[in-house]
mmCIF file of the N, C-alpha and C atoms, coordinates in Angstrom:
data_MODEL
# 
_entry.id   MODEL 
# 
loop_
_atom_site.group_PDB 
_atom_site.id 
_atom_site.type_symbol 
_atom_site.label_atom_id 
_atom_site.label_alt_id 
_atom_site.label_comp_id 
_atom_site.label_asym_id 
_atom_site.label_entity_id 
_atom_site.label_seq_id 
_atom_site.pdbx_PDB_ins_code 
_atom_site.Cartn_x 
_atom_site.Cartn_y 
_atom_site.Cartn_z 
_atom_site.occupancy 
_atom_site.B_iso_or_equiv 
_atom_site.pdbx_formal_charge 
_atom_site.auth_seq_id 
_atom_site.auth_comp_id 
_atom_site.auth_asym_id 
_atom_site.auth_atom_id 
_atom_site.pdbx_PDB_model_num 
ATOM 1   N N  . UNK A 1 1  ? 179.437 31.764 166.697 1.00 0.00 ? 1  UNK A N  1 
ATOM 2   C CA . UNK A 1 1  ? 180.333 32.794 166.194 1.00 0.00 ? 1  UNK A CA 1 
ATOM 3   C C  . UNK A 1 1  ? 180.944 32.296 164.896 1.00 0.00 ? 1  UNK A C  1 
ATOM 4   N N  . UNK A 1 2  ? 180.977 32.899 163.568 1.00 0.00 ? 2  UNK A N  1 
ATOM 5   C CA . UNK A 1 2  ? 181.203 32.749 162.607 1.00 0.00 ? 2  UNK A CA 1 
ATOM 6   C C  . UNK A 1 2  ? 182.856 33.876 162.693 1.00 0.00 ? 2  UNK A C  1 
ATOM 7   N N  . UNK A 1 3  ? 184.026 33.549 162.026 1.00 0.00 ? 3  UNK A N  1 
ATOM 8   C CA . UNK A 1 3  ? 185.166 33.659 161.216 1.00 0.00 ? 3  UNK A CA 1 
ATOM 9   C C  . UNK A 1 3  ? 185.384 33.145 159.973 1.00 0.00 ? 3  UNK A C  1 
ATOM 10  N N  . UNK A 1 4  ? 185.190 34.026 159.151 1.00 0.00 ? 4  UNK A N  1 
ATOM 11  C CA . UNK A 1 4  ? 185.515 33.985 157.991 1.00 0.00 ? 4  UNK A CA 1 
ATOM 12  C C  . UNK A 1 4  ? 187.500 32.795 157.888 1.00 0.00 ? 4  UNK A C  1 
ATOM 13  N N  . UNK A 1 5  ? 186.882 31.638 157.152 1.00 0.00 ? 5  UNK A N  1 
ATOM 14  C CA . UNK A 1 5  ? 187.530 30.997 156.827 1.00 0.00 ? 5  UNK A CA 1 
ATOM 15  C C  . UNK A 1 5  ? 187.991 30.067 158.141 1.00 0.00 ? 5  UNK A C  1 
ATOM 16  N N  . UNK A 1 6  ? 187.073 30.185 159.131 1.00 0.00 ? 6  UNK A N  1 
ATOM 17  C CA . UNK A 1 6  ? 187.567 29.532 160.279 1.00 0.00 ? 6  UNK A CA 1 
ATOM 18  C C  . UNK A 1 6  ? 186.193 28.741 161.091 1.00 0.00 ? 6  UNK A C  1 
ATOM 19  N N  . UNK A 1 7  ? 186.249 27.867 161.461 1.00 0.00 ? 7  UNK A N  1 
ATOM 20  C CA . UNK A 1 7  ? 184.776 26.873 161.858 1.00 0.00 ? 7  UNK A CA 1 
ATOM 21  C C  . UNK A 1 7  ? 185.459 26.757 163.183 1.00 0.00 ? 7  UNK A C  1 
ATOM 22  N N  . UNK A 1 8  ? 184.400 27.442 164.852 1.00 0.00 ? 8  UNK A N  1 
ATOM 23  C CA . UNK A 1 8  ? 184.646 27.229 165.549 1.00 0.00 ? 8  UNK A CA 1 
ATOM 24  C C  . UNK A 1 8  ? 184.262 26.340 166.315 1.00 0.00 ? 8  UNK A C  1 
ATOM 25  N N  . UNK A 1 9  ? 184.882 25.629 167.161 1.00 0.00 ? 9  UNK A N  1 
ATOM 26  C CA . UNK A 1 9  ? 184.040 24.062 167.742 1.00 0.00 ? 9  UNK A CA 1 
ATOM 27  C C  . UNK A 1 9  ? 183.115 24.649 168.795 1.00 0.00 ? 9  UNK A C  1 
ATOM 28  N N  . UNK A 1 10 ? 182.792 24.014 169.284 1.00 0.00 ? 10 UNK A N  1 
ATOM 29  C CA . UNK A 1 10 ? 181.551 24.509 170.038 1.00 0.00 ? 10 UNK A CA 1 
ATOM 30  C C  . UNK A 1 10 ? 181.795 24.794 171.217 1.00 0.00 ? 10 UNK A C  1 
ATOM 31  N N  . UNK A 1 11 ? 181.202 25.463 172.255 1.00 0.00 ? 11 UNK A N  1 
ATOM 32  C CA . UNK A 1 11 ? 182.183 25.649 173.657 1.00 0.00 ? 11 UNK A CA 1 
ATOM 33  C C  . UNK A 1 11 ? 181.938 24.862 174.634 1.00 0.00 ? 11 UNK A C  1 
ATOM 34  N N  . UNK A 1 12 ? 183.002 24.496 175.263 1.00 0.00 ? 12 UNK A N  1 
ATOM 35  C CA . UNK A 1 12 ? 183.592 23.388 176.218 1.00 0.00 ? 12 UNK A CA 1 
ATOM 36  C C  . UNK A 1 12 ? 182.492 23.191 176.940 1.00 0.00 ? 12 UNK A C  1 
ATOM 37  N N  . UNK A 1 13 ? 181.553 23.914 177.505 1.00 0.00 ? 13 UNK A N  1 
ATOM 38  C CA . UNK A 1 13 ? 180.664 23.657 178.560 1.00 0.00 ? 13 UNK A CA 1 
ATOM 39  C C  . UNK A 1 13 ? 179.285 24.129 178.128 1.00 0.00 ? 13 UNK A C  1 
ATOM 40  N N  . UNK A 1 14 ? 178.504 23.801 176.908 1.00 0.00 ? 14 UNK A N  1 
ATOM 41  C CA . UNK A 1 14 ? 177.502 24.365 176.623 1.00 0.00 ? 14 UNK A CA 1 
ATOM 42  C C  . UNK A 1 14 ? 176.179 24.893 177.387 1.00 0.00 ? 14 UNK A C  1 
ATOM 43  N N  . UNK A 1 15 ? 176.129 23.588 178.760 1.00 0.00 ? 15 UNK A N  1 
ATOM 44  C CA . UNK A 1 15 ? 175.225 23.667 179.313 1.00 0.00 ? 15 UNK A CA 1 
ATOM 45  C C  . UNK A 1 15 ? 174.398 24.324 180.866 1.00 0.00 ? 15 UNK A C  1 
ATOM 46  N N  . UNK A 1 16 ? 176.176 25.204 180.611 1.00 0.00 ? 16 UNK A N  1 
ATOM 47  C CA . UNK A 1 16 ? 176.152 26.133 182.094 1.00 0.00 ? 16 UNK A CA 1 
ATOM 48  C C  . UNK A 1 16 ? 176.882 27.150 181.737 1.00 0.00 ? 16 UNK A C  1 
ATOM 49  N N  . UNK A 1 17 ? 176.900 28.642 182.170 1.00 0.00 ? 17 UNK A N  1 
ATOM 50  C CA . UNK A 1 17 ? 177.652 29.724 182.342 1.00 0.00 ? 17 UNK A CA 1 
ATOM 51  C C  . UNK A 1 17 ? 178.884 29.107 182.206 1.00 0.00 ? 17 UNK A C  1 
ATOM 52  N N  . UNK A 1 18 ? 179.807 29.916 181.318 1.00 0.00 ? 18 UNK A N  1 
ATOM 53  C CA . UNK A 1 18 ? 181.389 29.789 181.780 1.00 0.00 ? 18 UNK A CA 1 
ATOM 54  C C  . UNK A 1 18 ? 181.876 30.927 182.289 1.00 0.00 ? 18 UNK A C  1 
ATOM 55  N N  . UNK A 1 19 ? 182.706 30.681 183.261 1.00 0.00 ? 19 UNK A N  1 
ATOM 56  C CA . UNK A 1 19 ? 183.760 31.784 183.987 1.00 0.00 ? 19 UNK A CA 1 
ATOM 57  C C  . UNK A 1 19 ? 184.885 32.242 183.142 1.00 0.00 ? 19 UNK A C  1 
ATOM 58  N N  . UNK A 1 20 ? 185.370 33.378 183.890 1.00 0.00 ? 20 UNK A N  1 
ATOM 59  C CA . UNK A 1 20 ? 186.190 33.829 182.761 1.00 0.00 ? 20 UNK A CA 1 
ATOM 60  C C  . UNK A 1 20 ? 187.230 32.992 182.307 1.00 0.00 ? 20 UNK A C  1 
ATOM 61  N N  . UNK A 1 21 ? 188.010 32.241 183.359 1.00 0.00 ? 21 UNK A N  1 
ATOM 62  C CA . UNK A 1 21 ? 189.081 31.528 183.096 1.00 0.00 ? 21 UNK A CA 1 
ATOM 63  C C  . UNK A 1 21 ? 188.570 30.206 181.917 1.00 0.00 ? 21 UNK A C  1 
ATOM 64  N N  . UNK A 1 22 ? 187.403 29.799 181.706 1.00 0.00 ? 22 UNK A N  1 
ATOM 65  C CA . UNK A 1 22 ? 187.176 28.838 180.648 1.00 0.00 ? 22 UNK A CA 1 
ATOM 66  C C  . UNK A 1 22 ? 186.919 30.085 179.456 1.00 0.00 ? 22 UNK A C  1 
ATOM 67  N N  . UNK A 1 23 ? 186.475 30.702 180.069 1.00 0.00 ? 23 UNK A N  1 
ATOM 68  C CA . UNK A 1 23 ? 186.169 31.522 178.371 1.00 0.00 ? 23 UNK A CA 1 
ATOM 69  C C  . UNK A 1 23 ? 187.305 32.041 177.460 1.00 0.00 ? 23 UNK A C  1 
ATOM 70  N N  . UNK A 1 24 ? 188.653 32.148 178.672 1.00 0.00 ? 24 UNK A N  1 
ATOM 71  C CA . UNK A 1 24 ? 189.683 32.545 177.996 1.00 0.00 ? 24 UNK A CA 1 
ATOM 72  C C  . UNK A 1 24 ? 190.078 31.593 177.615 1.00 0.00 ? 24 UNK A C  1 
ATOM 73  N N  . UNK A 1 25 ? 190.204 30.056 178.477 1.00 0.00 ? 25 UNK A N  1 
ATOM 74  C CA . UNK A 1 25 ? 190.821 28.715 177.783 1.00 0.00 ? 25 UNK A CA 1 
ATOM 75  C C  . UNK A 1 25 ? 190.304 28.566 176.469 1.00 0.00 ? 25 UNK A C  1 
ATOM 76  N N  . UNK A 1 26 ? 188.825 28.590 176.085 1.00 0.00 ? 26 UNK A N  1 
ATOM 77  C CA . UNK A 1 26 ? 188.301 28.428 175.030 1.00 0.00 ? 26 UNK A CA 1 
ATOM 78  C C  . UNK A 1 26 ? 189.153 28.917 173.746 1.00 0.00 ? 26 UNK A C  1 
ATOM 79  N N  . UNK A 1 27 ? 188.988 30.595 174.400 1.00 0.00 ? 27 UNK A N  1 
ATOM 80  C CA . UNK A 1 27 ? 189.373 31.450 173.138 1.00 0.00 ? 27 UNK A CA 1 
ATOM 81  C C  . UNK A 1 27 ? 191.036 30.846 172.907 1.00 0.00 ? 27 UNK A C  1 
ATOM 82  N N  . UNK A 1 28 ? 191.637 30.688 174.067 1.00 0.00 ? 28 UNK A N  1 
ATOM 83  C CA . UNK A 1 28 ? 193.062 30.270 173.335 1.00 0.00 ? 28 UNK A CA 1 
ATOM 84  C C  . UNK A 1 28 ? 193.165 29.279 172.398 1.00 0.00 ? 28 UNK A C  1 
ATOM 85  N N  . UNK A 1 29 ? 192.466 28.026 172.760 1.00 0.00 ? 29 UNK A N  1 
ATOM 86  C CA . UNK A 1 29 ? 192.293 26.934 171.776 1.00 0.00 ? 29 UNK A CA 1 
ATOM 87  C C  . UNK A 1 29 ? 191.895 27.407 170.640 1.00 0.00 ? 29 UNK A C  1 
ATOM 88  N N  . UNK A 1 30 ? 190.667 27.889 170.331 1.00 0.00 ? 30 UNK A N  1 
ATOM 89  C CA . UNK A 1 30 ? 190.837 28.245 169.120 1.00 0.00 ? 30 UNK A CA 1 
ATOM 90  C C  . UNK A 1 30 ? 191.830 29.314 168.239 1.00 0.00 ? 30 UNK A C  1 
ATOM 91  N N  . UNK A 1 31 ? 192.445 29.827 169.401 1.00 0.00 ? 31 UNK A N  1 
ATOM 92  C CA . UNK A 1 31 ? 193.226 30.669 168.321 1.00 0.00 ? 31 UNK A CA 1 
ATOM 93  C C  . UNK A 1 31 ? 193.045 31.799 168.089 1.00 0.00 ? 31 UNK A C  1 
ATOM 94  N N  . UNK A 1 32 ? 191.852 32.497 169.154 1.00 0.00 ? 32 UNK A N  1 
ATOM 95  C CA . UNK A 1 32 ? 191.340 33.856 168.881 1.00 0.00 ? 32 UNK A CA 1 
ATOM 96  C C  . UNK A 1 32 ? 192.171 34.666 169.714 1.00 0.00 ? 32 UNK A C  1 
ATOM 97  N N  . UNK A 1 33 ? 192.982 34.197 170.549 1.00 0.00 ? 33 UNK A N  1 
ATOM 98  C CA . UNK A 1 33 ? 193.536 35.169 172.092 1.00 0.00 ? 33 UNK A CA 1 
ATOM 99  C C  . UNK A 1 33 ? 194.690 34.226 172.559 1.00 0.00 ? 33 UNK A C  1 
ATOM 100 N N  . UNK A 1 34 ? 196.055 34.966 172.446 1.00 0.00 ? 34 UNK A N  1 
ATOM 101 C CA . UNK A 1 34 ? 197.060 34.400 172.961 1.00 0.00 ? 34 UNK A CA 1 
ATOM 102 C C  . UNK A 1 34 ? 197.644 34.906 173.776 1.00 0.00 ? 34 UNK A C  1 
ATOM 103 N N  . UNK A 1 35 ? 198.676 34.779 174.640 1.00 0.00 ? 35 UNK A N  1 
ATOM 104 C CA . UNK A 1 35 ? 199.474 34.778 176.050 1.00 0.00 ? 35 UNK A CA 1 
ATOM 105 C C  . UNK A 1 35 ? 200.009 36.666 175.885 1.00 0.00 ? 35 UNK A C  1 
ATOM 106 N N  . UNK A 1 36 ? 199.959 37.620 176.213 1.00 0.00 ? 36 UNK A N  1 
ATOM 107 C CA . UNK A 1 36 ? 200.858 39.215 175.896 1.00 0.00 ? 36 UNK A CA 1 
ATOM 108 C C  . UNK A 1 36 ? 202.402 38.345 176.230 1.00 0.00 ? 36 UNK A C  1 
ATOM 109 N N  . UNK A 1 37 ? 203.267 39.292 174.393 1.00 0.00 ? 37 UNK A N  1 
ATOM 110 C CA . UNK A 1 37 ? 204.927 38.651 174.533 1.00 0.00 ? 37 UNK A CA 1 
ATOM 111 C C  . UNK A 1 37 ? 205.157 39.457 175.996 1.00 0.00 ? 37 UNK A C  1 
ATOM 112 N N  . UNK A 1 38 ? 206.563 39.336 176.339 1.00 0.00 ? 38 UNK A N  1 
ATOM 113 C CA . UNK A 1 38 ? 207.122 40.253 177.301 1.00 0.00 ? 38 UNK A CA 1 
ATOM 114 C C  . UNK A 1 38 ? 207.060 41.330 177.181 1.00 0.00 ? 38 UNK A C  1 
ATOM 115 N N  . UNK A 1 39 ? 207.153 41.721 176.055 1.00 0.00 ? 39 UNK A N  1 
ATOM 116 C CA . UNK A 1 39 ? 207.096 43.395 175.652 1.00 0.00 ? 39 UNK A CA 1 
ATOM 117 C C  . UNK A 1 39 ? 205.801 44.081 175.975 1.00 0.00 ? 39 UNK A C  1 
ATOM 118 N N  . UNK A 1 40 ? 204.823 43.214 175.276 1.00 0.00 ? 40 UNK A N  1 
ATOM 119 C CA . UNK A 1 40 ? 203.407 43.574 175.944 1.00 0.00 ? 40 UNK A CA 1 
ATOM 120 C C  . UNK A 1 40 ? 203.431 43.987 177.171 1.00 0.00 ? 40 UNK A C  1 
ATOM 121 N N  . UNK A 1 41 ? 203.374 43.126 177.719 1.00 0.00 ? 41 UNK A N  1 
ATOM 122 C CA . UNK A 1 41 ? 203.892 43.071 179.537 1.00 0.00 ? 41 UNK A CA 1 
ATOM 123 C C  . UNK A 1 41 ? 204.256 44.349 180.070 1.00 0.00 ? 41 UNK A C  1 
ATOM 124 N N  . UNK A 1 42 ? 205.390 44.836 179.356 1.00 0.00 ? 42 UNK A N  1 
ATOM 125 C CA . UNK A 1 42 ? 206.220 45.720 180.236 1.00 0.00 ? 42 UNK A CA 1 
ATOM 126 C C  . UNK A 1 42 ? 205.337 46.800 179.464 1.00 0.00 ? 42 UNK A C  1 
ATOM 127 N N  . UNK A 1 43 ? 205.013 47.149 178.485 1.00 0.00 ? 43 UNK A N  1 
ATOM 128 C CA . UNK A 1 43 ? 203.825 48.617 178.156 1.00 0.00 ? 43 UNK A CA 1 
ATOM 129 C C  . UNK A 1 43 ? 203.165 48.515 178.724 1.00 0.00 ? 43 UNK A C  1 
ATOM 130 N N  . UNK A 1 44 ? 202.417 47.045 178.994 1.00 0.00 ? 44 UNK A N  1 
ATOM 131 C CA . UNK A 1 44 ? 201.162 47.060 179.978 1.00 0.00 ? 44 UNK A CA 1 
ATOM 132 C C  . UNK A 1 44 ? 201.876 47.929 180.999 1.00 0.00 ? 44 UNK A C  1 
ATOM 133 N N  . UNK A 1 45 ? 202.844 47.829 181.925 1.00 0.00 ? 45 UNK A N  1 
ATOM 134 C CA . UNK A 1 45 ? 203.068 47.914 183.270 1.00 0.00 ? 45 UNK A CA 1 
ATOM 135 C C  . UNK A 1 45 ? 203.379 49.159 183.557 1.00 0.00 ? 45 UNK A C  1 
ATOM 136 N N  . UNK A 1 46 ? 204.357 50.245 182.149 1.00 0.00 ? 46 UNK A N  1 
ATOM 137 C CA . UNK A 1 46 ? 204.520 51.619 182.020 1.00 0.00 ? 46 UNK A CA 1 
ATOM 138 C C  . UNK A 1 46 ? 203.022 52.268 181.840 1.00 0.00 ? 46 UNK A C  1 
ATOM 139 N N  . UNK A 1 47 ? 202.019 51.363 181.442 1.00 0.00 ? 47 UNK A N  1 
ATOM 140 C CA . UNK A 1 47 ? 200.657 52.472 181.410 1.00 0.00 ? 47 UNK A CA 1 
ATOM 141 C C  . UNK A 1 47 ? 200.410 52.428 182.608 1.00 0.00 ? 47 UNK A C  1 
ATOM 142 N N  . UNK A 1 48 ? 200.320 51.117 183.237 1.00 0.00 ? 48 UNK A N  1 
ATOM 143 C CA . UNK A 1 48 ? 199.498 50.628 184.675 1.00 0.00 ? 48 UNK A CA 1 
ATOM 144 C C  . UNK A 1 48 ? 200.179 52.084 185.536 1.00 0.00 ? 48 UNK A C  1 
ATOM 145 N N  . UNK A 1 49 ? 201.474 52.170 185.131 1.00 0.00 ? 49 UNK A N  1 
ATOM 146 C CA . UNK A 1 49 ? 202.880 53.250 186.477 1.00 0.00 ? 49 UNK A CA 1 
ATOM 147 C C  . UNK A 1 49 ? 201.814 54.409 186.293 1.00 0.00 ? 49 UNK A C  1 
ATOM 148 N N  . UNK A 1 50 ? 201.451 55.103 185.498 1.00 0.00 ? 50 UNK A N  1 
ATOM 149 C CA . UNK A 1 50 ? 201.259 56.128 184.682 1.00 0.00 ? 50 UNK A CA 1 
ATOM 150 C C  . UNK A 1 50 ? 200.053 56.309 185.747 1.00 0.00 ? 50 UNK A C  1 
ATOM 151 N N  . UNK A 1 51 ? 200.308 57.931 186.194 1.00 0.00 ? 51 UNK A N  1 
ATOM 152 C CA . UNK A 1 51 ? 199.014 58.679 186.728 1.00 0.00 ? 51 UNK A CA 1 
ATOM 153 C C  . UNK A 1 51 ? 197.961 58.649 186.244 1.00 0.00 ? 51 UNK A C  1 
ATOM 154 N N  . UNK A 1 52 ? 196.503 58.882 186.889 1.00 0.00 ? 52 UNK A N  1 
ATOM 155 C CA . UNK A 1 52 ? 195.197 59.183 185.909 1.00 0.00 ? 52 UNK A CA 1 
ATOM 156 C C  . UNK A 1 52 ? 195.149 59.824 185.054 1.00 0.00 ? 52 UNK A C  1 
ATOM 157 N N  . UNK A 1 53 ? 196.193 60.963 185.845 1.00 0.00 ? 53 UNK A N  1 
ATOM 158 C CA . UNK A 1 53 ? 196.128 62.655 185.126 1.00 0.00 ? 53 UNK A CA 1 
ATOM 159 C C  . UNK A 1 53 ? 196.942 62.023 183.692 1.00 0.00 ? 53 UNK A C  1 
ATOM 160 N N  . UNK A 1 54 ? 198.069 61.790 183.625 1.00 0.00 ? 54 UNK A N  1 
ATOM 161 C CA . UNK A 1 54 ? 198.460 60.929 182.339 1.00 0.00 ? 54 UNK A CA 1 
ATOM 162 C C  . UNK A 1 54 ? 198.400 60.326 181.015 1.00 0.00 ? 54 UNK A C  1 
ATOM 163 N N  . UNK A 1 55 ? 197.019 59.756 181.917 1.00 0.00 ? 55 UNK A N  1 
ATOM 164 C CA . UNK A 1 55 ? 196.506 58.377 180.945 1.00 0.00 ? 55 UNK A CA 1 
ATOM 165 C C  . UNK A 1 55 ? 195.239 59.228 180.192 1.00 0.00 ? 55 UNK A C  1 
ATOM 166 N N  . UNK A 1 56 ? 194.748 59.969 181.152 1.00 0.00 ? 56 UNK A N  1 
ATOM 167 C CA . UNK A 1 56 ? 193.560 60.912 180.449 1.00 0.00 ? 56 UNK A CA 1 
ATOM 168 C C  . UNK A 1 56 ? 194.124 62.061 179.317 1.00 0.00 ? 56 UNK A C  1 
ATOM 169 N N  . UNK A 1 57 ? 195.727 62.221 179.883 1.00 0.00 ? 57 UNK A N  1 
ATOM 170 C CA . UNK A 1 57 ? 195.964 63.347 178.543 1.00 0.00 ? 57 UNK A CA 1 
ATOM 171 C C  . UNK A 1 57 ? 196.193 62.653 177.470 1.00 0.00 ? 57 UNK A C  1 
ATOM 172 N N  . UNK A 1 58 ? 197.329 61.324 177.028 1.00 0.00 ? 58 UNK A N  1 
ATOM 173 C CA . UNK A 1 58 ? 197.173 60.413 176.508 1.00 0.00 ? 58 UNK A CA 1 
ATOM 174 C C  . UNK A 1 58 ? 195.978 59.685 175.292 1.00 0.00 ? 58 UNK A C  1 
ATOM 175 N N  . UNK A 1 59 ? 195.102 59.522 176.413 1.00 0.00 ? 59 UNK A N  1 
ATOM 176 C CA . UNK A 1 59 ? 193.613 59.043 175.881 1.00 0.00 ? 59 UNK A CA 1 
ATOM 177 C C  . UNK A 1 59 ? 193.212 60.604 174.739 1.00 0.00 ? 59 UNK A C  1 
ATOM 178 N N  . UNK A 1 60 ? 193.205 61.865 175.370 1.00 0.00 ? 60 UNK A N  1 
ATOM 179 C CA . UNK A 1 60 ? 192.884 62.722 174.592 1.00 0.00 ? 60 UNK A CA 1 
ATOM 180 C C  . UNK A 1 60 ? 193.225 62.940 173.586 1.00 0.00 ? 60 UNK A C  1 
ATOM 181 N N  . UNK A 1 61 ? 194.828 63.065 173.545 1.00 0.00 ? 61 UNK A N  1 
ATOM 182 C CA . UNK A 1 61 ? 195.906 62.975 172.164 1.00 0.00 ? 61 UNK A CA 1 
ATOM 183 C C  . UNK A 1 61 ? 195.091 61.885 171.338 1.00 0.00 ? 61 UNK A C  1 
ATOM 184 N N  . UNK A 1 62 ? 195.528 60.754 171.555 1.00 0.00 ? 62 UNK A N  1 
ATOM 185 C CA . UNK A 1 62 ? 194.716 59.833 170.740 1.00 0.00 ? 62 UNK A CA 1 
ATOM 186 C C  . UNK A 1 62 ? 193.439 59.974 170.305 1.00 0.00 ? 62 UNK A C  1 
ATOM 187 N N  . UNK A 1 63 ? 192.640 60.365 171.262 1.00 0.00 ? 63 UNK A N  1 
ATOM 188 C CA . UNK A 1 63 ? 191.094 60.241 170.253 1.00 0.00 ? 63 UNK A CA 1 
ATOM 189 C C  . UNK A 1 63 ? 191.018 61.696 168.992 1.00 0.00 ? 63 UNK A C  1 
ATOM 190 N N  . UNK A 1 64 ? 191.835 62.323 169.521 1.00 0.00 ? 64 UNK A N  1 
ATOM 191 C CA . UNK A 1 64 ? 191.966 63.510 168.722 1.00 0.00 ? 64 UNK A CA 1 
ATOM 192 C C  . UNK A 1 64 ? 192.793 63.884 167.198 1.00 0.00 ? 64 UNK A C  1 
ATOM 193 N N  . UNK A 1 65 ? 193.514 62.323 167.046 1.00 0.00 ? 65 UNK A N  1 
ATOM 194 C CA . UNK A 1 65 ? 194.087 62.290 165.777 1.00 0.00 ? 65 UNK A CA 1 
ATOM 195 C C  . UNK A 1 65 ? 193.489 62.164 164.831 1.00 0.00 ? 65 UNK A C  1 
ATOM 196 N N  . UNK A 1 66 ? 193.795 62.679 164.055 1.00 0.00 ? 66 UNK A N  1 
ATOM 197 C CA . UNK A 1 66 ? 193.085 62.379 162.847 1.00 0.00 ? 66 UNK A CA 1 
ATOM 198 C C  . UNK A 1 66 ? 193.867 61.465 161.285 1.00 0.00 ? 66 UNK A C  1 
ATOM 199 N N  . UNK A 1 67 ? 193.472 60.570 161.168 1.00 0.00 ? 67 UNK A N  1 
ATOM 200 C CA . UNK A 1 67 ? 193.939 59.598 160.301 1.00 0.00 ? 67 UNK A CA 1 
ATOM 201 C C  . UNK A 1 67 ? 193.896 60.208 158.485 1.00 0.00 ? 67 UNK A C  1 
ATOM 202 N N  . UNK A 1 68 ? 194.574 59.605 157.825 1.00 0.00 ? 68 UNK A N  1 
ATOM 203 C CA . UNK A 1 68 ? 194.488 60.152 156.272 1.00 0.00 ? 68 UNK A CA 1 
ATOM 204 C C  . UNK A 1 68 ? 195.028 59.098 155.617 1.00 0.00 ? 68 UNK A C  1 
ATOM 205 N N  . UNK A 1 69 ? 194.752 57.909 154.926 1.00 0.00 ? 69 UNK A N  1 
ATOM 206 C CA . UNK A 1 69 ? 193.561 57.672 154.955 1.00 0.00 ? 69 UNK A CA 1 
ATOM 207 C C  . UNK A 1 69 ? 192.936 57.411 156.301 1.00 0.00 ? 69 UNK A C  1 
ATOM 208 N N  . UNK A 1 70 ? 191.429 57.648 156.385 1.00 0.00 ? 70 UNK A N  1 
ATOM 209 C CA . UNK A 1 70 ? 190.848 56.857 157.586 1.00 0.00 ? 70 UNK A CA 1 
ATOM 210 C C  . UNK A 1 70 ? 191.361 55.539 158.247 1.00 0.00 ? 70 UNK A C  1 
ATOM 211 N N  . UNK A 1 71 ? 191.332 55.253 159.674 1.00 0.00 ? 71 UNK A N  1 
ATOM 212 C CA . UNK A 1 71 ? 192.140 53.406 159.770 1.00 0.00 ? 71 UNK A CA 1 
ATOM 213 C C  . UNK A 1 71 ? 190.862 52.751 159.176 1.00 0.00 ? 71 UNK A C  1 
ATOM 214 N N  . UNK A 1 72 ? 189.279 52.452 159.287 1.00 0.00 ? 72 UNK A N  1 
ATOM 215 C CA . UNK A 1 72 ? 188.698 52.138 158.122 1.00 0.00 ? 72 UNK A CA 1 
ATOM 216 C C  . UNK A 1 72 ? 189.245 52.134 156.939 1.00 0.00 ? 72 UNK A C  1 
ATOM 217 N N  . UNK A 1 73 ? 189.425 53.049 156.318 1.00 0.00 ? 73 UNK A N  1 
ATOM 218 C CA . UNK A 1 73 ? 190.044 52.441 154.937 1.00 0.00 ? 73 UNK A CA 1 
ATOM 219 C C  . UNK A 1 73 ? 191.672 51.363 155.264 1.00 0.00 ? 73 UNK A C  1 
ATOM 220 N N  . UNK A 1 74 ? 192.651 51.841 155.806 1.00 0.00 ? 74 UNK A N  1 
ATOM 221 C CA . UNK A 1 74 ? 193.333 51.123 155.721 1.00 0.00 ? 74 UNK A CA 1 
ATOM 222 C C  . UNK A 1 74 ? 193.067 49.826 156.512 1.00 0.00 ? 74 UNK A C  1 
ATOM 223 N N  . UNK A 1 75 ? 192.578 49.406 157.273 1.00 0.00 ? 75 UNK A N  1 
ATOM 224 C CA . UNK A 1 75 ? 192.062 47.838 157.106 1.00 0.00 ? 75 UNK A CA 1 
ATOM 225 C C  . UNK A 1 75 ? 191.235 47.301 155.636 1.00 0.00 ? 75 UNK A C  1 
ATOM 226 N N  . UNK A 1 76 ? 190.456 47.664 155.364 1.00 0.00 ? 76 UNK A N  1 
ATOM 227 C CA . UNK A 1 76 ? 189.837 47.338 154.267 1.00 0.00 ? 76 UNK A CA 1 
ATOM 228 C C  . UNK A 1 76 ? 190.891 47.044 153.355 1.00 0.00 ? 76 UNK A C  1 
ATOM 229 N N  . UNK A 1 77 ? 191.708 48.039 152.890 1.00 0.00 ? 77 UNK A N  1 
ATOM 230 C CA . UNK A 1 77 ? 192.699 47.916 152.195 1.00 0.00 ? 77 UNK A CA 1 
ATOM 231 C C  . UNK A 1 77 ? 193.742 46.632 152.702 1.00 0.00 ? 77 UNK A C  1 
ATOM 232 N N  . UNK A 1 78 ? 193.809 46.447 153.747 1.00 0.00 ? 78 UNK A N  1 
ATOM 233 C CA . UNK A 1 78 ? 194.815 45.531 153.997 1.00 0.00 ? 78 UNK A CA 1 
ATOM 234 C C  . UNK A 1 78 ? 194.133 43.766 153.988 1.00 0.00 ? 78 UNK A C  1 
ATOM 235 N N  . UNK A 1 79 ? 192.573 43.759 154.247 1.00 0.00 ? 79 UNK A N  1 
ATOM 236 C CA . UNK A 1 79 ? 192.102 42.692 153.751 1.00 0.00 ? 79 UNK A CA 1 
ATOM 237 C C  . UNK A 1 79 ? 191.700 42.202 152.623 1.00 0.00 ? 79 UNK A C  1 
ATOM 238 N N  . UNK A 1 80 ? 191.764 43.074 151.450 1.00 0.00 ? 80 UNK A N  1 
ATOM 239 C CA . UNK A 1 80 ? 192.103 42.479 150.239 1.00 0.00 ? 80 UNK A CA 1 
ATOM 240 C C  . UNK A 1 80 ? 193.413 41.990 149.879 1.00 0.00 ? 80 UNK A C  1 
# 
């Protein structure tokens, strides 16, 4: 796996499957995936509360927005 401006070491156990719990140790070490703050946490836990019926109207709203500029452009824009 290549990151731009970042050289990753190689993974802990090359020579067998890793489970999830090493794959996440991995990723923390390097720096790709860190701990959710508390706040995380507690949105996590108001979606988790949240009915199907809910989460599906939710999900709809969202896929249904429409961006101006595109979020494509504004990443692009924000990595220069």
């Amino acid at each position: 796996m290549t990151i731009p401006g970042k050289k990753l070491s190689a993974s802990p156990v090359p020579d067998k499957p890793l489970d999830l719990a090493q794959i996440l140790a991995w990723l923390k070490a390097e720096g790709l995936v860190r701990d959710p703050t508390p706040e995380e946490r507690r949105l996590a836990a108001e979606w988790d509360a949240l009915p199907e019926e809910g989460k599906q109207d939710h999900i709809r709203l969202m896929q249904s927005l429409v961006l101006d500029p595109p979020l494509s452009q504004i990443i692009i824009e924000n990595r220069r």
